[in-house]
N, CA, C and O atoms as a GROMACS GRO file, in nm:
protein
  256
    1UNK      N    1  -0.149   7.264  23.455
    1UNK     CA    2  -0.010   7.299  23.475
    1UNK      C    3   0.002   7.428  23.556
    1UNK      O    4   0.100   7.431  23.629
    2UNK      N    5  -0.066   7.522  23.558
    2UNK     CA    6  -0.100   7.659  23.576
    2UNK      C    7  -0.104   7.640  23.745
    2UNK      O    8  -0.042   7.689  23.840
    3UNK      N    9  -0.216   7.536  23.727
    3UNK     CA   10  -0.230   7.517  23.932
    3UNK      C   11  -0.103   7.480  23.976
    3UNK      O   12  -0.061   7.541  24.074
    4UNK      N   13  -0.025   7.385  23.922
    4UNK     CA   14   0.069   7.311  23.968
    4UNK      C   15   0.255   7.430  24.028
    4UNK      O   16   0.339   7.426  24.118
    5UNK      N   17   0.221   7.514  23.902
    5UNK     CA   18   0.301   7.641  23.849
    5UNK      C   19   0.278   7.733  23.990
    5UNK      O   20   0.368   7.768  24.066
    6UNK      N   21   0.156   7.758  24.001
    6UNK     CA   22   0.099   7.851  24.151
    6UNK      C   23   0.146   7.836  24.266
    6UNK      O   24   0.208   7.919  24.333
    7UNK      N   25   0.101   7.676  24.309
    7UNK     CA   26   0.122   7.624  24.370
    7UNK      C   27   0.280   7.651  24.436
    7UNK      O   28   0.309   7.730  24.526
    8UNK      N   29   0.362   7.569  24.368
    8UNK     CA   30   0.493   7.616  24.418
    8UNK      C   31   0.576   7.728  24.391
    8UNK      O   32   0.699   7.728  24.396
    9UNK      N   33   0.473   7.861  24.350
    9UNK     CA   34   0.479   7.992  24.364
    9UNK      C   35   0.621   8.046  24.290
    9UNK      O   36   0.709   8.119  24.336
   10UNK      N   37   0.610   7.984  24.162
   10UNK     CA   38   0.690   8.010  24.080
   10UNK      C   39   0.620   8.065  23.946
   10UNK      O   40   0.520   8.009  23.901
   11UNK      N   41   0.686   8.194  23.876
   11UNK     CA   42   0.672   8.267  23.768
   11UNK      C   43   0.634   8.208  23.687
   11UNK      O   44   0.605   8.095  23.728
   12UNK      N   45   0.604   8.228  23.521
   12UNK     CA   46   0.585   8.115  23.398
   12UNK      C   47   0.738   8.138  23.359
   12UNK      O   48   0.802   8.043  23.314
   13UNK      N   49   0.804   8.280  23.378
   13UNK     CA   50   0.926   8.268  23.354
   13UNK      C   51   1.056   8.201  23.404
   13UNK      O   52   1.169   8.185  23.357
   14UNK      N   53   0.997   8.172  23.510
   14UNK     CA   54   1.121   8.077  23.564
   14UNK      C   55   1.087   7.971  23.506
   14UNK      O   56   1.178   7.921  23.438
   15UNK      N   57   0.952   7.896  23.507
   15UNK     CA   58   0.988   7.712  23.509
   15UNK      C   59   0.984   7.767  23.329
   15UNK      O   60   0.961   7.674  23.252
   16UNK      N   61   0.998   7.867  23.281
   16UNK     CA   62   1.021   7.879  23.081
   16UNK      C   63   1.190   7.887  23.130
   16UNK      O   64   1.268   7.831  23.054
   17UNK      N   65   1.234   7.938  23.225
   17UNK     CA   66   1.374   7.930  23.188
   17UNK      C   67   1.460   7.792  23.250
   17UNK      O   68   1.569   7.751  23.209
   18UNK      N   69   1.387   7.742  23.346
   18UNK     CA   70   1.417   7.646  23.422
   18UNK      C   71   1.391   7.531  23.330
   18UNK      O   72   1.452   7.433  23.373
   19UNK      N   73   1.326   7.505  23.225
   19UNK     CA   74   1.327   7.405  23.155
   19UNK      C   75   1.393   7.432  22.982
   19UNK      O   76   1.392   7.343  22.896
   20UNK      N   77   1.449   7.580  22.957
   20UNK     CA   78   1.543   7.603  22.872
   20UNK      C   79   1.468   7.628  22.788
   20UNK      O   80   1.511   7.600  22.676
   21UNK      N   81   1.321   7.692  22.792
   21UNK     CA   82   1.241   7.770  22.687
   21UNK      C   83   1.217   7.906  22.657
   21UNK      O   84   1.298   7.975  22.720
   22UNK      N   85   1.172   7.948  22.616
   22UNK     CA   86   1.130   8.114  22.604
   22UNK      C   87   1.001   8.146  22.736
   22UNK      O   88   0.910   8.065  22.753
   23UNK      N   89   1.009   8.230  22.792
   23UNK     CA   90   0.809   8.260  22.850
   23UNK      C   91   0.777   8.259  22.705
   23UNK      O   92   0.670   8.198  22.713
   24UNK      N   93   0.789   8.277  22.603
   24UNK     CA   94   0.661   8.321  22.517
   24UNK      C   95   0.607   8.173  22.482
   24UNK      O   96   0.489   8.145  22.464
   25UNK      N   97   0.702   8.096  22.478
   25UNK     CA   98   0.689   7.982  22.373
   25UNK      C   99   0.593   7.872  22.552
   25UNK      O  100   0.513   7.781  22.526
   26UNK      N  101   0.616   7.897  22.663
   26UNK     CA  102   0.542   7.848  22.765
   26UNK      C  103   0.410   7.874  22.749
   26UNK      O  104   0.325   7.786  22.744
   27UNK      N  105   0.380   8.037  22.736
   27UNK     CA  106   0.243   8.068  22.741
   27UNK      C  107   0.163   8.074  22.632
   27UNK      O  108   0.047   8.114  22.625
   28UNK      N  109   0.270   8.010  22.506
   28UNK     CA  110   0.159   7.956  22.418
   28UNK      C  111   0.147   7.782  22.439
   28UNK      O  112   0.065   7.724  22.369
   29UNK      N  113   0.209   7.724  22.509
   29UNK     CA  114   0.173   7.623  22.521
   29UNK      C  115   0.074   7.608  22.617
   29UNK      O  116  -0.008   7.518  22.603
   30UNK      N  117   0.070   7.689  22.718
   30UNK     CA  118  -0.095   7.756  22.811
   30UNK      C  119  -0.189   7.758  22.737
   30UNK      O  120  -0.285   7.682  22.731
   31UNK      N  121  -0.160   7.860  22.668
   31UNK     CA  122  -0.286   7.886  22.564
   31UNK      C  123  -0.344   7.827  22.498
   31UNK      O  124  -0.435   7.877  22.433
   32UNK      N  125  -0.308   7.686  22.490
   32UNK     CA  126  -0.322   7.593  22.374
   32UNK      C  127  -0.280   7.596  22.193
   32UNK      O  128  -0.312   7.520  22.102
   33UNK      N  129  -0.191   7.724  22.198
   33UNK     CA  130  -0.139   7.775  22.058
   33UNK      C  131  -0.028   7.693  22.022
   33UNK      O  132   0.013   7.699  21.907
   34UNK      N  133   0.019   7.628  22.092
   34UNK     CA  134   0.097   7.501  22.008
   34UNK      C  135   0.152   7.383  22.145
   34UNK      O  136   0.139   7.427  22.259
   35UNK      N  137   0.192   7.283  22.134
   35UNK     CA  138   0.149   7.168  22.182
   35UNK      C  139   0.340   7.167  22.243
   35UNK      O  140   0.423   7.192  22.156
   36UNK      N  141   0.381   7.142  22.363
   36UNK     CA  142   0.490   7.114  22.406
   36UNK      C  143   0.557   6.997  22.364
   36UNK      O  144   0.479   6.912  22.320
   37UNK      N  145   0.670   6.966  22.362
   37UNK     CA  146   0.712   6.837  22.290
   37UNK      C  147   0.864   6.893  22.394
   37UNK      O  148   0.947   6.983  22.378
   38UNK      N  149   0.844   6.792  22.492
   38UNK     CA  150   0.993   6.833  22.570
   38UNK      C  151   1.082   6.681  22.576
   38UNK      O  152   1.058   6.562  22.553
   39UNK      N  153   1.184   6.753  22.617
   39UNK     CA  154   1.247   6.594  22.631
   39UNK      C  155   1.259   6.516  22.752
   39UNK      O  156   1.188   6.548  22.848
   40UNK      N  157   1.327   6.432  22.760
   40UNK     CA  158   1.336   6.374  22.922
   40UNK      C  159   1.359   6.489  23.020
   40UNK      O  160   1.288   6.547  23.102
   41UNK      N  161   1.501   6.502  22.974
   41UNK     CA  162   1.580   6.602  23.085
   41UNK      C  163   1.493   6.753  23.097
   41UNK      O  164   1.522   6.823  23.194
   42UNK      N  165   1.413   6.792  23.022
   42UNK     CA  166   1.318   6.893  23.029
   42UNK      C  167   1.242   6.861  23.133
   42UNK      O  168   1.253   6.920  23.240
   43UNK      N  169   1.140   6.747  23.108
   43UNK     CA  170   1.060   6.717  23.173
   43UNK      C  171   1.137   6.654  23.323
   43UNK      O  172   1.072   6.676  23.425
   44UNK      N  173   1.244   6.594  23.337
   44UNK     CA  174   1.272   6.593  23.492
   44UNK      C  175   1.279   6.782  23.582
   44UNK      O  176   1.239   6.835  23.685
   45UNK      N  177   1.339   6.809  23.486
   45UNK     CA  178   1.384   6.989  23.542
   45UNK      C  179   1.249   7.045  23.571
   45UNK      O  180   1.255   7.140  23.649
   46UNK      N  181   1.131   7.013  23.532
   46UNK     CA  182   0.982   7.049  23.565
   46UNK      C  183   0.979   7.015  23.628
   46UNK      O  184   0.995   7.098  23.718
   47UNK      N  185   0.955   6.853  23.689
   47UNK     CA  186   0.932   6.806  23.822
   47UNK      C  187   0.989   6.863  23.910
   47UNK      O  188   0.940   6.935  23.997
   48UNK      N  189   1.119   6.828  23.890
   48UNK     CA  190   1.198   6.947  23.995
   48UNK      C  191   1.154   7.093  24.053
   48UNK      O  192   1.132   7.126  24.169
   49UNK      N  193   1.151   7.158  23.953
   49UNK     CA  194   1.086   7.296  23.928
   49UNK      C  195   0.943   7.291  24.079
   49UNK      O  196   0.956   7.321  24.198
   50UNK      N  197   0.817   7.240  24.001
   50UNK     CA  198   0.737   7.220  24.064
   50UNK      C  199   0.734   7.133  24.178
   50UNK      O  200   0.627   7.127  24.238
   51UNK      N  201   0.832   7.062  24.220
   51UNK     CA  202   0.821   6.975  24.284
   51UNK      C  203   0.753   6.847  24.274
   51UNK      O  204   0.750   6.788  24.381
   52UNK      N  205   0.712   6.802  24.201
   52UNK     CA  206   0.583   6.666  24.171
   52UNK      C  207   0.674   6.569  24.118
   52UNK      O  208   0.794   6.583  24.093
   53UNK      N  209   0.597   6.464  24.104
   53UNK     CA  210   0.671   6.367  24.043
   53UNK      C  211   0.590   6.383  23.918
   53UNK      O  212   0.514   6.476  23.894
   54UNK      N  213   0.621   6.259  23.822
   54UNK     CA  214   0.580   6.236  23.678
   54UNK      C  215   0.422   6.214  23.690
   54UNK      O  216   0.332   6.268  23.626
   55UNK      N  217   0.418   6.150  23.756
   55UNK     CA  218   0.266   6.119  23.794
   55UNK      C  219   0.181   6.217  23.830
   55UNK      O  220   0.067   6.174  23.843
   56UNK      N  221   0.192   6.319  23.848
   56UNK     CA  222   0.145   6.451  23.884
   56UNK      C  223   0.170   6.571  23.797
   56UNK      O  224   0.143   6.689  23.818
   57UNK      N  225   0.214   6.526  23.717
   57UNK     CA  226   0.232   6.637  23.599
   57UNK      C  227   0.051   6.582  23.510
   57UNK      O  228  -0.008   6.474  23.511
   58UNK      N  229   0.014   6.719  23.441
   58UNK     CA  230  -0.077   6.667  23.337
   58UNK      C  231  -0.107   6.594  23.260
   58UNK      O  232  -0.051   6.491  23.298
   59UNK      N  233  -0.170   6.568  23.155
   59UNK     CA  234  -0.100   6.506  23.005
   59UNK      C  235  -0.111   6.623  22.903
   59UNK      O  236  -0.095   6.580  22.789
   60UNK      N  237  -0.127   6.729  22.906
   60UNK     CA  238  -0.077   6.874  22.880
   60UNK      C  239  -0.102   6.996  22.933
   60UNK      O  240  -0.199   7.018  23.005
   61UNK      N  241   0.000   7.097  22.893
   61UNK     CA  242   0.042   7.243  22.914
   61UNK      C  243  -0.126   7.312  22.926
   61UNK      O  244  -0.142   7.385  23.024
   62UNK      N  245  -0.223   7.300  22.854
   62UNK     CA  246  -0.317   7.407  22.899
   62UNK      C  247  -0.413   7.448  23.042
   62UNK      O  248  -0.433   7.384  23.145
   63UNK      N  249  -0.454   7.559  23.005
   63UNK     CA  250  -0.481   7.605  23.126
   63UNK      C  251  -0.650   7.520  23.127
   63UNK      O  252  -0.736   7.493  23.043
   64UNK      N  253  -0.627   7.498  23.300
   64UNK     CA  254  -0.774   7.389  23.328
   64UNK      C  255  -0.866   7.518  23.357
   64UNK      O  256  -0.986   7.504  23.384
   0.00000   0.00000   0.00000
């Protein structure tokens, strides 16, 4: 997620606010300290965010 995050040279705080979370509660889902559980409309506002489609998202938040 982290590469993906870089990539389109956006903060952890924006795509944490751009998908209606805390940064803190993002970079523990980085961290692997607790497991994301978003909803649709979350997860479209990421794609967006990053630009990717669904298919290009991970199958989770931690860092590779």
């Amino acid at each position: 997620m982290e590469v993906l995050r870089k990539k389109a040279e956006m903060t952890q705080e924006q795509i944490a606010n751009g998908i209606g979370v805390t940064d803190h509660t993002y970079r523990n889902w980085i961290k692997g300290r607790a497991e994301a559980k978003l909803t649709i409309r979350q997860v479209k506002a990421l794609c967006t965010l990053l630009r990717v489609s669904l298919s290009d998202l991970p199958d989770d938040f931690h860092e590779e």
